[in-house]
Each structure stands twice: as structure tokens, then as C-alpha cells.
C-alpha positions as CSV (number, residue, x, y, z in Angstrom):
1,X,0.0,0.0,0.0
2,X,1.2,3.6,-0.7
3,X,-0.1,7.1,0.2
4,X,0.2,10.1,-1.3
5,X,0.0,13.0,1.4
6,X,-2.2,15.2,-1.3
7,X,-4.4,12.7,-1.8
8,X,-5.7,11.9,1.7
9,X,-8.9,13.9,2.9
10,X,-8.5,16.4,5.4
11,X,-10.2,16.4,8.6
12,X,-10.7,19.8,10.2
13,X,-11.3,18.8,14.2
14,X,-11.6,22.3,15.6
15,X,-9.3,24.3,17.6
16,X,-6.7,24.0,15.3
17,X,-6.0,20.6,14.7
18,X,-6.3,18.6,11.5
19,X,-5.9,15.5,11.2
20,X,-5.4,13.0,8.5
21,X,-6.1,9.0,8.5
22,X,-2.6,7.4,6.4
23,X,-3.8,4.5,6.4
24,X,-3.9,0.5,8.2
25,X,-1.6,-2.3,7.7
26,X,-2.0,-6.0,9.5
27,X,-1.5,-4.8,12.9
28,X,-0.6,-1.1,12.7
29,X,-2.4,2.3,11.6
30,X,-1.1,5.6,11.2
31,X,-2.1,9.3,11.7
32,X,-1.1,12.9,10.5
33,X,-1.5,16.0,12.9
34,X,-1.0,19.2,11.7
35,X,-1.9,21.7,15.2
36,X,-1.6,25.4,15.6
37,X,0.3,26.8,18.3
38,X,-1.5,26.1,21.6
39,X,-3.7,23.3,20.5
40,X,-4.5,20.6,23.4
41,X,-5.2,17.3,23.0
42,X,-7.1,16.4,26.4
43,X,-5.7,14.1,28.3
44,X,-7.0,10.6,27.5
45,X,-5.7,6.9,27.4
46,X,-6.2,4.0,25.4
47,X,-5.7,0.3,24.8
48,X,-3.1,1.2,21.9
49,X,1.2,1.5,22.2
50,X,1.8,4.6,20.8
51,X,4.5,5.8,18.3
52,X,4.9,9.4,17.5
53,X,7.6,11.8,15.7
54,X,7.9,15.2,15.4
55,X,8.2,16.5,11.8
56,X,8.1,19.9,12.4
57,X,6.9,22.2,15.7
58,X,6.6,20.5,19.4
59,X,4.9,19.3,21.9
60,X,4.4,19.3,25.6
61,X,3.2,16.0,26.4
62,X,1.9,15.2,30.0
63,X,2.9,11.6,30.6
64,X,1.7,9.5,33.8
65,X,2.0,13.0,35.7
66,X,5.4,14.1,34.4
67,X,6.2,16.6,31.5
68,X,8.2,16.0,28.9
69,X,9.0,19.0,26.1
70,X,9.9,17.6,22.6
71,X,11.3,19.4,19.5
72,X,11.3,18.5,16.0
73,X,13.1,15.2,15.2
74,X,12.2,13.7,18.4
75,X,9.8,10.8,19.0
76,X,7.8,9.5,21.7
77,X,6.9,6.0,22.7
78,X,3.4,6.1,25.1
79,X,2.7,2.4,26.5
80,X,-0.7,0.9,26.6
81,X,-3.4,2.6,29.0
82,X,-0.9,5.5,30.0
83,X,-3.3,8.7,30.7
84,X,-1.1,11.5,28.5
85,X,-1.7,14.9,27.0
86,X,-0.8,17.2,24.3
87,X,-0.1,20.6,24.0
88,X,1.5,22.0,20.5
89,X,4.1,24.0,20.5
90,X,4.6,26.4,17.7
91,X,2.9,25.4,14.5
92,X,3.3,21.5,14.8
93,X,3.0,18.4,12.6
94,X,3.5,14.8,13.8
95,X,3.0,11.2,12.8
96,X,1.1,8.9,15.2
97,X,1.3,5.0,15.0
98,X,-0.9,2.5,16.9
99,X,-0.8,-1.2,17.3
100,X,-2.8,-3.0,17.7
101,X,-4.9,-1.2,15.3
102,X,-6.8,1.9,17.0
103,X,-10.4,1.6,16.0
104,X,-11.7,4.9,17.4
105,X,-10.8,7.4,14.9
106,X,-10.6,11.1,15.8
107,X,-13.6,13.0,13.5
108,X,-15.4,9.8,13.5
């Protein structure tokens, strides 16, 4: 399978957050983020590991009650049920991978 960044719909989410779906392999799927500066994503948990880099941007990222700033270039690994946050800094974009799949998708 192959995807084409211009060719994947666009998801606006609201307060400056879009999101796009890459796409779903055997056991893995994968997310784009693009957040304006100050954007939260509340904190939550779920039943998926969680892979993330930073393409561009930052994030503060709330992690079992620590805080942990991360720049472009930098990745994060969030285990299984771990309550975390995000808060962009600067314009941001990021890639998010789950396994097992994630079935709740943001904007559905």
C-alpha cells in the first residue's frame, strides 16, 4: 500500500487541529497531525502503544503526571493505557502509529 499526502482527505477537528487517517496495515495504523500553536489534545488513554515523531513544531506532552518537552526530530513511545496529553508548540506536525490497530478514529 502507498499514500500520497495530497491525496488523503483532510479532517478539520476544531481548535486548530487537523488530522489526517494514512492509512492501516496488518496490525498497525497511522495518523497525521498538523496543530496550531497552543492546540490541546485532552488528556485521554487507550488500549493502543503509541509511536509518535515530530516532523516539524513541538509538543508538551503530559505523561503519567510528568512533563516532557519535545522538539522536531524527536519521537515518543506512550505504552498501553498511560493517561497522557498534548499541547503543540509552535505550529506543529507529527506522525502517530498505533498497534494493535486503534479503531476509534478522531472526527469519526
Amino acid at each position: 500500500m502507498f499514500c500520497y499526502h495530497e491525496k488523503i482527505a483532510k479532517k478539520n477537528l476544531g481548535e486548530g487541529i487537523v488530522f489526517q487517517y494514512l492509512g492501516i496495515g496488518q496490525s498497525i495504523n497511522v495518523f497525521h497531525w498538523n496543530m496550531a500553536a497552543g492546540s490541546v489534545v485532552e488528556m485521554h488513554d487507550h488500549p493502543e502503544e503509541q509511536f509518535g515523531y515530530v516532523i516539524k513544531g513541538g509538543f508538551e506532552i503530559i505523561l503519567d503526571d510528568q512533563t516532557y518537552v519535545l522538539g522536531a526530530g524527536d519521537a515518543y513511545f506512550i505504552p498501553p493505557n498511560a493517561r497522557h496529553s498534548f499541547v503543540a508548540i509552535g505550529e506543529t506536525e507529527a506522525i502517530d502509529v498505533f498497534t494493535p490497530i486503534k479503531k476509534v478514529i478522531p472526527g469519526e
